[in-house]
C-alpha positions in Angstrom: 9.5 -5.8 -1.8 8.0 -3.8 0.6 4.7 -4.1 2.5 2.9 -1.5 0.8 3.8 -1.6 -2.7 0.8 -3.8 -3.7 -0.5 -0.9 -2.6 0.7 1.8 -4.1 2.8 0.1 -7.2 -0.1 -2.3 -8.1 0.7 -4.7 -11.2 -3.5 -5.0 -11.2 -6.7 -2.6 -10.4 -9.9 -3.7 -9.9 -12.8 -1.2 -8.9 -15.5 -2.4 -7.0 -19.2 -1.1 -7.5 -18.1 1.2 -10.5 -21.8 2.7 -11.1 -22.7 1.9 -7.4 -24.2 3.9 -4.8 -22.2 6.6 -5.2 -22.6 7.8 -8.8 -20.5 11.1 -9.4 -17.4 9.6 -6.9 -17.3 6.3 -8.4 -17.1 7.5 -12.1 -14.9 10.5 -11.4 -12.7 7.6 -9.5 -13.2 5.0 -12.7 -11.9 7.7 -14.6 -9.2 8.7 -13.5 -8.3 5.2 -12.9 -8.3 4.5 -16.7 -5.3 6.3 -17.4 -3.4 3.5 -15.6 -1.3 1.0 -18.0 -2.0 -1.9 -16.3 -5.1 -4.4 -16.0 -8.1 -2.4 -14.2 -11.1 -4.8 -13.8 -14.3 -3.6 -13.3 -17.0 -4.8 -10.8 -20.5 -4.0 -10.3 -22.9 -6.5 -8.5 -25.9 -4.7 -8.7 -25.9 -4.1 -12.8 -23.1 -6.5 -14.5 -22.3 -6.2 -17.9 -19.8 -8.5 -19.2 -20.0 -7.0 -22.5 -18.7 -4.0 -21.2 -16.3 -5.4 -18.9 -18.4 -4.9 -15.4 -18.3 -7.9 -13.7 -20.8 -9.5 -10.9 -18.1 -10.6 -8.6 -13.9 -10.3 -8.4 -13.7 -13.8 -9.0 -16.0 -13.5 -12.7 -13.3 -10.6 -13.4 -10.5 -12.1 -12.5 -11.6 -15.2 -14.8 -12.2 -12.7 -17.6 -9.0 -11.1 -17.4 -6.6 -13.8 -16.2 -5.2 -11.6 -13.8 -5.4 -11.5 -10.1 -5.3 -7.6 -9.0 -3.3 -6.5 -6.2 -5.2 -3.9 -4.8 -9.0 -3.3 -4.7 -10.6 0.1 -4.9 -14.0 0.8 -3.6 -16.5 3.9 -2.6 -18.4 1.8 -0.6 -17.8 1.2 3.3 -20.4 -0.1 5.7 -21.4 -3.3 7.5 -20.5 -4.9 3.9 -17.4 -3.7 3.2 -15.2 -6.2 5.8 -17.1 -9.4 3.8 -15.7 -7.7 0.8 -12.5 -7.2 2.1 -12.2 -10.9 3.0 -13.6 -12.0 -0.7 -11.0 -9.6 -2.3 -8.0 -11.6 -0.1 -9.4 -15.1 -0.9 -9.0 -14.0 -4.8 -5.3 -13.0 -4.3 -5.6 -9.0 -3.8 -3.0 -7.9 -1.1 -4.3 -4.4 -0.7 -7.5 -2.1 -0.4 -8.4 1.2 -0.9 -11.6 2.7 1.4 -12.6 6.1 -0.2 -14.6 7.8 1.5 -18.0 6.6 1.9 -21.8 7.6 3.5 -20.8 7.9 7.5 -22.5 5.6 9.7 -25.7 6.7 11.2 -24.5 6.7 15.0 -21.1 6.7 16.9 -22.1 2.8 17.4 -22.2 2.0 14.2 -19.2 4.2 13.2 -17.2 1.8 15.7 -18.4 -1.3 14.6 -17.8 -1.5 11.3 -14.1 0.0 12.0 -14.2 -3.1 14.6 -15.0 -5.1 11.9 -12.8 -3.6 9.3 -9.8 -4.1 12.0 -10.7 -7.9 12.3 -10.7 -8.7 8.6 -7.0 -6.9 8.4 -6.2 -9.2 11.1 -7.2 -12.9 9.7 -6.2 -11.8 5.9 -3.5 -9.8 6.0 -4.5 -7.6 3.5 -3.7 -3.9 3.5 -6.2 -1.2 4.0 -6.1 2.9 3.1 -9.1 3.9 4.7 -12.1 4.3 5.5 -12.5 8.0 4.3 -9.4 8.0 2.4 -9.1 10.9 -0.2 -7.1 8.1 -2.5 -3.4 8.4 -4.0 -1.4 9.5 -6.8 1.7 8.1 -8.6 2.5 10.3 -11.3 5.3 8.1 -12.5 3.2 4.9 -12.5 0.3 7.1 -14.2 -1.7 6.1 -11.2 -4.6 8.1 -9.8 -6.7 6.2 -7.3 -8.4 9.5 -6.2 -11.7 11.3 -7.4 -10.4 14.7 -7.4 -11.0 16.7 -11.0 -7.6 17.3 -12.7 -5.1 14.8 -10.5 -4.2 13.2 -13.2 -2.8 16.1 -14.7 -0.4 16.5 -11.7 3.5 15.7 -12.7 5.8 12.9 -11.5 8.9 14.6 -9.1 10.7 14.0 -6.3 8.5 15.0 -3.6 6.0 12.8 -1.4 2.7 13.8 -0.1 0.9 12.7 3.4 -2.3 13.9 4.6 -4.9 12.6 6.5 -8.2 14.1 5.3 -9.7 14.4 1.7 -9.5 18.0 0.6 -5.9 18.7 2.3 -4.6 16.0 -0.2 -5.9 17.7 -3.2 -5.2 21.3 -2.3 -1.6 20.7 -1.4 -0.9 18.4 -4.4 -2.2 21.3 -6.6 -0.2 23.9 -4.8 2.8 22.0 -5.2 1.9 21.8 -8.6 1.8 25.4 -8.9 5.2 26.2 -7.5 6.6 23.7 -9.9 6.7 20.6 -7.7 5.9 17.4 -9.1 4.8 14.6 -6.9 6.3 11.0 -6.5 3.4 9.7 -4.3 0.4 11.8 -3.0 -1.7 10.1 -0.1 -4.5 10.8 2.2 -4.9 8.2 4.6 -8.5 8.9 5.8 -9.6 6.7 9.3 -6.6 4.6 9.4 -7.9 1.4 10.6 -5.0 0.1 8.9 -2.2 2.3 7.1 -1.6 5.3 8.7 0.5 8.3 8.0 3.7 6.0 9.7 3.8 3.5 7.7 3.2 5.5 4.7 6.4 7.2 6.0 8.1 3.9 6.5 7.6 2.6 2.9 8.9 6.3 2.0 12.1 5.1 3.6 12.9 3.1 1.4 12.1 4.9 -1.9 15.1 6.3 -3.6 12.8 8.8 -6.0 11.6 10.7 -3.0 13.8 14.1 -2.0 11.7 15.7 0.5 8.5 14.7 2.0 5.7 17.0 2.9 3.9 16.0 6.5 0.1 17.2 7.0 -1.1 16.0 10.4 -4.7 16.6 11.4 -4.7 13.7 14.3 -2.6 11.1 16.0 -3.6 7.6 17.1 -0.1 6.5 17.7 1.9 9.7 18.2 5.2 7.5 19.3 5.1 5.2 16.0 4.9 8.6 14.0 7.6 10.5 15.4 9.9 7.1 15.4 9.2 6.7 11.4 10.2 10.3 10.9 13.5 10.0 12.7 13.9 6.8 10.4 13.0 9.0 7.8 15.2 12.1 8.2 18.6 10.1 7.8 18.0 10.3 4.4 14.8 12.3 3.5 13.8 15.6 4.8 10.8 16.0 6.4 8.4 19.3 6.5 5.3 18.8 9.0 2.7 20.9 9.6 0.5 19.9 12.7 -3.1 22.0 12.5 -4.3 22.8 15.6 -8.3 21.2 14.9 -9.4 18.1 14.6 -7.8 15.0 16.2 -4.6 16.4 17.3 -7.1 17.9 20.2 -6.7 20.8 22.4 -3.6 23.5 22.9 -1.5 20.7 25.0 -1.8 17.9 22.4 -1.1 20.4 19.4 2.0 21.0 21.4 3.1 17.8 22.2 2.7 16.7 18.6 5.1 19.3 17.2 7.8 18.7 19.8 7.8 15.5 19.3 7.6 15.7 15.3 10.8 18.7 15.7 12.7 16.4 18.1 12.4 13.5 15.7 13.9 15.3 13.0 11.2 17.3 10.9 11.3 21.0 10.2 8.2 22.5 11.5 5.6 24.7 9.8 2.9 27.0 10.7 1.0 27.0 7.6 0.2 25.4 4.3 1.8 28.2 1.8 5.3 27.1 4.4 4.8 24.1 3.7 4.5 24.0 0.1 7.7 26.9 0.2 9.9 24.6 2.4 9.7 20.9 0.5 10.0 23.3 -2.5 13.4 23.9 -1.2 14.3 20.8 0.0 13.1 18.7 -2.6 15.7 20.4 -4.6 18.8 20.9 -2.5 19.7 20.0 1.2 22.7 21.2 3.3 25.1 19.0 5.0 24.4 17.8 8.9 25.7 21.2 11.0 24.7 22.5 14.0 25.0 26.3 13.1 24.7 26.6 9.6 25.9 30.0 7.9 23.9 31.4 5.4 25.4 33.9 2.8 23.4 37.0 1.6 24.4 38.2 -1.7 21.5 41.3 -2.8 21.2 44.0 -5.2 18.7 46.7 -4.3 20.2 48.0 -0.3 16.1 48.5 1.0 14.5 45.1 0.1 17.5 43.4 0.9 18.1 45.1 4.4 14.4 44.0 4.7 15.0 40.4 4.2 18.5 40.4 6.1 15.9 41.7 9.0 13.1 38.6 8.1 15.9 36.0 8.4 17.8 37.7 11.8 14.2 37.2 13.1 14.4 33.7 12.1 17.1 32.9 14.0 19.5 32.5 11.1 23.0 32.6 11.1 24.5 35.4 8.8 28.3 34.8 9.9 30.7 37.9 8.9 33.1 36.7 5.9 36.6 35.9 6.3 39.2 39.1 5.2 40.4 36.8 2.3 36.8 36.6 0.5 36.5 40.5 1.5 39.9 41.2 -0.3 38.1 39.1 -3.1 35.9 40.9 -3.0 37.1 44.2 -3.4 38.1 43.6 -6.8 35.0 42.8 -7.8 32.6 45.3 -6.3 32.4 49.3 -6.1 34.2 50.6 -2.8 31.0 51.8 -1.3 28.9 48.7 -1.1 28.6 45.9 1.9 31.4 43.4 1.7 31.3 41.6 4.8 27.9 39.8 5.1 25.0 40.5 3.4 26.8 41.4 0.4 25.8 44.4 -1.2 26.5 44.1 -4.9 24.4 47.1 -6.1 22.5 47.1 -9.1 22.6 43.9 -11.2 25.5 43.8 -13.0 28.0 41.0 -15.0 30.1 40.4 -12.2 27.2 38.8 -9.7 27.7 35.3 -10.6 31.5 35.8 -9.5 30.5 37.6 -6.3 28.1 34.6 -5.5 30.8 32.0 -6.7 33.6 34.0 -3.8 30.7 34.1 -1.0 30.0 30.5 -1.1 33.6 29.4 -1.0 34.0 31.3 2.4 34.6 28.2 5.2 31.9 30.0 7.0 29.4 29.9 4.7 26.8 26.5 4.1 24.1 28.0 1.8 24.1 30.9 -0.4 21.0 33.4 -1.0 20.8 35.9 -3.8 17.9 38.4 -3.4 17.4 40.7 -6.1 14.7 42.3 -8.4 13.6 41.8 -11.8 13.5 44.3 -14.6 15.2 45.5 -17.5 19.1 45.2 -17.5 22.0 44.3 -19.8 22.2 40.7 -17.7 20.1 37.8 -17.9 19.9 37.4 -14.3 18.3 33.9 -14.4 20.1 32.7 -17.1 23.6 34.3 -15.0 22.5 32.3 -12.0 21.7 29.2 -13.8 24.9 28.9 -15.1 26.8 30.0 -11.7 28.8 27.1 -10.2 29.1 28.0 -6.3 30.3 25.9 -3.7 27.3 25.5 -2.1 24.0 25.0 -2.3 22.2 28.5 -3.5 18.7 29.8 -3.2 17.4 32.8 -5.6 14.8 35.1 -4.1 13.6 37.3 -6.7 10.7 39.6 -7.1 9.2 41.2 -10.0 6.6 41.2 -12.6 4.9 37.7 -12.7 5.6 37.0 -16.2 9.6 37.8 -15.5 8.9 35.7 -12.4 7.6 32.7 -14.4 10.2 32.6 -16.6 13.0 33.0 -14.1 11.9 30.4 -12.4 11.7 28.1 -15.2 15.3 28.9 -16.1 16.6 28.8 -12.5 14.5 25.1 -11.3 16.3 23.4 -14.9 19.8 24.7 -13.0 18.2 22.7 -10.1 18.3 26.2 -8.2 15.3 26.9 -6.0 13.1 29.8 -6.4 11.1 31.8 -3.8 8.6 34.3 -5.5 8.7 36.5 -2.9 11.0 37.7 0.2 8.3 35.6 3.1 9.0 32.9 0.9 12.5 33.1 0.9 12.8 33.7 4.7 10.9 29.8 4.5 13.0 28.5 2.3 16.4 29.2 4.0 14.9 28.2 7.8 13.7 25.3 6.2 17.4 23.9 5.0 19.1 25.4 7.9 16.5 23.7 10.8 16.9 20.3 8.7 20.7 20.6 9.2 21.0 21.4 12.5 18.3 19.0 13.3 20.5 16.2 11.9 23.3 17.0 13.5 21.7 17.0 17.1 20.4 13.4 16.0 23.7 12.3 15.2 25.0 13.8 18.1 22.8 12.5 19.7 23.4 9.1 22.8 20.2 8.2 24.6 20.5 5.1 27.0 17.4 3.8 27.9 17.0 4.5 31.3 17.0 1.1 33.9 15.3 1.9 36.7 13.4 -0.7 38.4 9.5 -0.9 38.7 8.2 1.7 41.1 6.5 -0.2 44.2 3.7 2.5 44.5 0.5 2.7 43.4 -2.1 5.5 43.2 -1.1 9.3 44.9 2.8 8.8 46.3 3.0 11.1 49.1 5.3 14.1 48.8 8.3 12.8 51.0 8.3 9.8 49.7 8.0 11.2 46.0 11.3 13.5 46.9 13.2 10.1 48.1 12.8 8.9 44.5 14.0 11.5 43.0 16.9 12.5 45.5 17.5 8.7 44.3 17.7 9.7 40.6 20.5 12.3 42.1 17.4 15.5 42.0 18.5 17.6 44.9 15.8 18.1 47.5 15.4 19.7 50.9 16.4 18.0 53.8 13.1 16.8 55.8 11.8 14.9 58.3 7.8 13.0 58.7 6.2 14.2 62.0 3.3 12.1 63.4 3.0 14.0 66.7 3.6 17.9 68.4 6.6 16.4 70.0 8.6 15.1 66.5 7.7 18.5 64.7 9.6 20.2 67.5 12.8 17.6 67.2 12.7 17.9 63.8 12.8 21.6 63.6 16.0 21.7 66.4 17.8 19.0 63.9 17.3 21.0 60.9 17.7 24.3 62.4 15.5 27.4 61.4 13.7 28.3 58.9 11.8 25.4 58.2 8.7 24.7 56.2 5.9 22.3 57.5 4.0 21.1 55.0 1.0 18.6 55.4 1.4 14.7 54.0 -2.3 13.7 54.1 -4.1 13.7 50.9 -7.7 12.9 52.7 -7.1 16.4 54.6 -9.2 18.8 52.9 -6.8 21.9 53.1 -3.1 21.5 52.1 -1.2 23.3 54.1 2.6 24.7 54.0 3.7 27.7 55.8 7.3 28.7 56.3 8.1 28.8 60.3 11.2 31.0 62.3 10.8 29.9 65.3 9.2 27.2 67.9 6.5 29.4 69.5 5.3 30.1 65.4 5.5 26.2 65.3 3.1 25.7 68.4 1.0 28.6 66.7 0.5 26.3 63.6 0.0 23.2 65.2 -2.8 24.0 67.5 -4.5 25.0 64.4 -4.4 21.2 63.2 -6.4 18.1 63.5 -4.4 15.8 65.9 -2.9 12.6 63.5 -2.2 14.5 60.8 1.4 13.7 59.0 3.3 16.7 58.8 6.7 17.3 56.8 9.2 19.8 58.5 11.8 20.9 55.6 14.6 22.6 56.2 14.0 25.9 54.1 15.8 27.4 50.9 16.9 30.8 49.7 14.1 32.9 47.6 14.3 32.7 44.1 12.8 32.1 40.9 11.4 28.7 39.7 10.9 26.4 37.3 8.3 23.6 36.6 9.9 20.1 35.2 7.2 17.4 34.6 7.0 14.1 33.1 3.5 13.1 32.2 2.0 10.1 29.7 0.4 11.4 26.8 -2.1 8.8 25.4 -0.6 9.2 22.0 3.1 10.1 22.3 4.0 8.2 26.0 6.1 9.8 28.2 6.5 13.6 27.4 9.2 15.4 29.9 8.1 19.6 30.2 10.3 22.5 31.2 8.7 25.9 31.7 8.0 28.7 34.5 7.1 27.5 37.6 5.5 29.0 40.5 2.6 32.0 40.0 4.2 32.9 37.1 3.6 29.5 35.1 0.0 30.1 34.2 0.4 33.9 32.9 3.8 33.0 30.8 2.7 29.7 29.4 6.4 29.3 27.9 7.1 25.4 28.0 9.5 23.8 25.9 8.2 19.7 25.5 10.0 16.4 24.5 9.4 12.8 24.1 11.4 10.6 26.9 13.6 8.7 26.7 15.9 12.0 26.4 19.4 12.7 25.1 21.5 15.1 26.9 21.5 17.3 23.9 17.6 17.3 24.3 17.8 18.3 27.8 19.8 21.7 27.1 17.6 22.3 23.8 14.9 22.8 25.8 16.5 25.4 28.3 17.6 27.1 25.2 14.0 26.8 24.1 12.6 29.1 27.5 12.5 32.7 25.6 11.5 33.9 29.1 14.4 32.7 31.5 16.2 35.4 31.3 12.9 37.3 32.5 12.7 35.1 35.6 16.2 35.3 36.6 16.3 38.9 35.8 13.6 39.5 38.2 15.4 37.9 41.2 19.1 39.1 40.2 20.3 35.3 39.8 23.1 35.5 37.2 22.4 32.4 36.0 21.8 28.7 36.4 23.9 24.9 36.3 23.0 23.8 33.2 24.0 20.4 34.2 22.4 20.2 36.9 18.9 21.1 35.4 20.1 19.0 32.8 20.4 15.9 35.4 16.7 16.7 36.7 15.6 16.5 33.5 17.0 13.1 33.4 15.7 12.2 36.1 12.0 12.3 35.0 12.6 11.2 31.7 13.8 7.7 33.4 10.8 7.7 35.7 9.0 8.0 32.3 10.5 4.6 31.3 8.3 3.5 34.2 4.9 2.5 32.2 2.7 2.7 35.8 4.2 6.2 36.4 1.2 8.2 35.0 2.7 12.1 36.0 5.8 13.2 38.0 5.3 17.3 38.9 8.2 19.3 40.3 5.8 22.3 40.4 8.7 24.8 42.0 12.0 24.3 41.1 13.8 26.8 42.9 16.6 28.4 41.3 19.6 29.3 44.4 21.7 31.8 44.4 24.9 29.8 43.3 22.9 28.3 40.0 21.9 25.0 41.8 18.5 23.9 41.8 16.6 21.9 44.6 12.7 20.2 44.3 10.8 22.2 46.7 7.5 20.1 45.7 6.6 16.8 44.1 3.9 14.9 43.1 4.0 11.7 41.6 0.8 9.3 39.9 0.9 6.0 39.5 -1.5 3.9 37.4 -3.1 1.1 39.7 
């Protein structure tokens, strides 16, 4: 049995303060809590009435019904609500439900009583949704612990449901609703003092019923435990997230780390909630086998709106692989010699011989998924009905358009044949991203080999110095310029005859109010420099490298996620592109050259210096390098600022900067 299912597979109910405080939510909750089959006992301190079954206390209902409940429902939070939390363990409940209630008066107050919520969790043991949770909904268990108008009338199906705030829960459960979706569990977790969205996903895990699950995240208290439950999850069940940009998530960087994290864990990302609601549509229905590249083939009908969506799903980044000359010569026999045979498919104007034509392109050994697009109207074929009854190799996605009646019945026809059905071309173009991006996600996961890194403890605290901070990388095999610390005129001098010229002096003291580094040809330009110094100051002499562009590699602990490794532009140009590609550390190698695939502007930056390219494995290795530092829990941020890009495709630190937690 798992954890949660007192929670959300309850043998009991009870309801506590059923004509309390909060009138219109506690009724509108009591109602749609009658519809459940089980025991639901009824408690109301402040107006009893035994004769209708509203009890003064838990223990007088339990009494009167003989039954212990396993979870507790209430409207009510405040400085009560832990006392009642500890009274509904002591009777034998094992779970509680916090809807949301009136909000503390200050931030104080807010804090204590979650303070105090978080203490009672801790001595009972009991299980808490909440505070501010918008409820849940089982359809199957005819469970709706939720105040919302009309979720009772929302079906049981294969797809599960996890928000964080109140009306997100709703409006997605009734969307899904609308595009034919029926629910297996719908939650909104609220505060979180207790259950949050990862251990919702957890017991999910371990749910057979559930197909796909649908991911709204508004904000992240424990980032790391979140995107660890998902990769659990993905194994078996898809996951769709959408990460909004308000609320907790917090600012720009946050939102970004959030979604890298959630994408390298395994979830197919979203950018809105009519994707979201299109992709678990699709994936609650069918899902592709693990491949890296899927191929998608394109059967249409009308040449415009399907060179249209051919164009939506290019843009996309999907894989439209030509077809092999055997399933051309196929065929051939089946279509007129002037339309597309190689991929899309151009089969003309509906006609009897489609479901063949979609049968021949989904045997093709390129071919993973199949897509028909095609138009609705009056023909000698029952398109829907044709499809239904097609038997193609693999999976296969209609997108049709049309009249909205024609639609509605097409898709009835089509989601009985277990076929998925996207009312429009944008919602096709979702659909088939969101299968292909789940199975090339699992196959990087199981391609995956991450070794924890095992480097020992740092012995640093505070601001390393930069030459020091290049030693620990050139440790962790990061190439670095050769360099030398100067304390004196005299040591500048040797150091520039043993590296030879050009050099770069650089200064090492992080008291001295203007950093300075300056590239030097000679040793009368050296004496220039120094007379311009304080005496005592540490200097670095470098030997210098070859112009070219630059990158900007990071590793930097997020206070949700941990260790997150960046990749992006680096020198001036790193503000104005903003192009940064983010993961969690530990890393794979696999992760390391997803996120140079990731840069959309390198080509720009080589382009701009004439570099033909650059070692892969070598910015791979760097890469490396800093997610191992990561590992390091006192290692707060570790900047290469300027990766410089040589002429040969090697890379070499010019800078670094390394923080350490004291």
């Amino acid at each position: 049995m798992h954890p949660l299912d007192s929670l959300f597979a309850p043998r009991a109910v009870a309801v506590l303060g059923v004509r309390g405080t909060d009138g219109e939510r506690e009724a509108a909750l009591t109602a749609a809590l009658a519809s459940f089959p089980g025991p639901l006992l009824k408690i109301d301190a402040d107006r009893p009435d035994p004769e209708r079954d509203v009890h003064a206390t838990l223990a007088n209902a339990v009494e009167a019904h003989g039954t212990v409940p396993d979870l507790v429902v209430s409207c009510a939070t405040g400085p009560s609500t832990a006392d009642a939390l500890r009274e509904a363990a002591t009777a034998g409940a094992r779970a509680a439900l916090l809807h949301s209630g009136r909000p503390a008066a200050t931030d104080a107050q807010h804090a204590a009583e979650r303070r105090a919520l978080a203490d009672a969790v801790r001595e009972t043991g009991i299980r808490v949704l909440g505070p501010g949770a918008s409820g849940f909904v089982v359809p199957s268990l005819r469970l709706a612990a939720g105040p919302a108008p009309g979720i009772t009338a929302v079906e049981a199906g294969p797809v599960a449901l996890v928000t964080g705030d109140d009306g997100t829960h709703y409006a997605l459960a009734f969307a899904l609703a609308e595009a034919g979706v029926g629910l297996r569990l719908g939650v909104g977790v609220g505060d979180g003092v207790d259950v949050t969205h990862a251990d919702v996903l957890r017991h999910l895990a371990e749910d057979d019923g559930v197909r796909a699950v649908a991911l709204h995240v508004e904000s992240v208290a424990s980032g790391r435990r979140l995107a660890d439950a998902v990769r659990r999850l993905v194994g078996r069940t898809p996951v769709v997230a959408l990460v909004v940009r308000s609320g907790g998530v917090g600012g720009p960087a946050s939102w970004r780390v959030a979604r890298a994290a959630l994408r390298q864990a395994g979830a197919v990302l979203v950018d809105d909630e009519r994707d979201l609601v299109d992709a678990v549509t699709a994936l609650g229905r069918t899902r592709l086998p693990p491949r890296p590249r899927p191929g998608v083939g394109l059967v249409t009908t009308h040449a415009g709106p399907g060179l249209l969506f051919t164009e939506n799903l290019r843009a996309q980044d999907v894989h439209l692989p030509p077809l092999v000359k055997c399933t051309a010569g196929l065929l051939d026999g089946l279509l007129p010699a002037p339309t597309g045979q190689r991929n899309p498919v151009d089969a003309g104007h509906p006609l009897p011989a489609l479901p063949d034509v979609v049968e021949r392109v989904s045997e093709d050994p390129s071919i993973d998924v199949t897509v028909v697009h095609t138009l609705l109207g009056p023909t000698a074929t029952d398109l829907p009905a044709a499809l239904g009854e097609t038997r193609p190799a693999t999976p296969l996605i209609a997108v049709l358009g049309g009249p909205p009646k024609e639609l509605r019945r097409a898709r009835e026809v089509l989601d009985r044949a277990g076929v998925p059905c996207a009312p429009s071309a944008a919602a096709g173009t979702t659909m088939v991203r969101a299968l292909v991006d789940d199975a090339a996600a699992r196959a990087r996961l199981a391609a995956a080999d991450i070794t924890p890194p095992t480097f020992p403890p740092l012995p640093f605290s505070g601001a390393v110095d930069e030459h020091t901070a290049k030693r620990l990388l050139a440790q962790l095999g990061v190439p670095v310029p050769e360099g030398r610390v100067c304390a004196d005129p005299a040591e500048a001098h040797r150091a520039f005859d043993e590296l030879g010229g050009p050099v770069v002096l650089k200064s090492l003291d992080a008291g001295y109010p203007h950093r300075i580094e300056v590239r030097l040809r000679t040793h009368e330009e050296l004496d220039i420099v120094l007379a311009g110094i304080l005496p005592g100051l540490t200097l670095l002499i470098e030997r210098a490298v070859p112009d070219g562009p630059e990158l900007a590699v990071a590793v930097r602990r997020d206070p949700a996620f941990g260790p997150v490794v960046s990749l992006g532009a680096g020198g001036p140009a790193a503000a104005a592109l903003g192009d940064v590609s983010l993961r969690l550390a530990p890393l794979s190698v696999i992760d390391t050259h997803t996120m140079l695939d990731e840069l959309v502007t390198l080509d720009l930056i080589l382009g701009a210096h004439d570099v033909a390219g650059i070692d892969r494995s070598h910015l791979c290795g760097v890469l490396l390098a800093l997610a191992c530092l990561g590992a390091d829990e006192r290692v707060a941020e570790c900047e290469i600022g300027s990766l410089r890009i040589l002429p040969d495709g090697d890379v070499v630190a010019l800078d670094a900067v390394l923080l350490m937690t004291d």
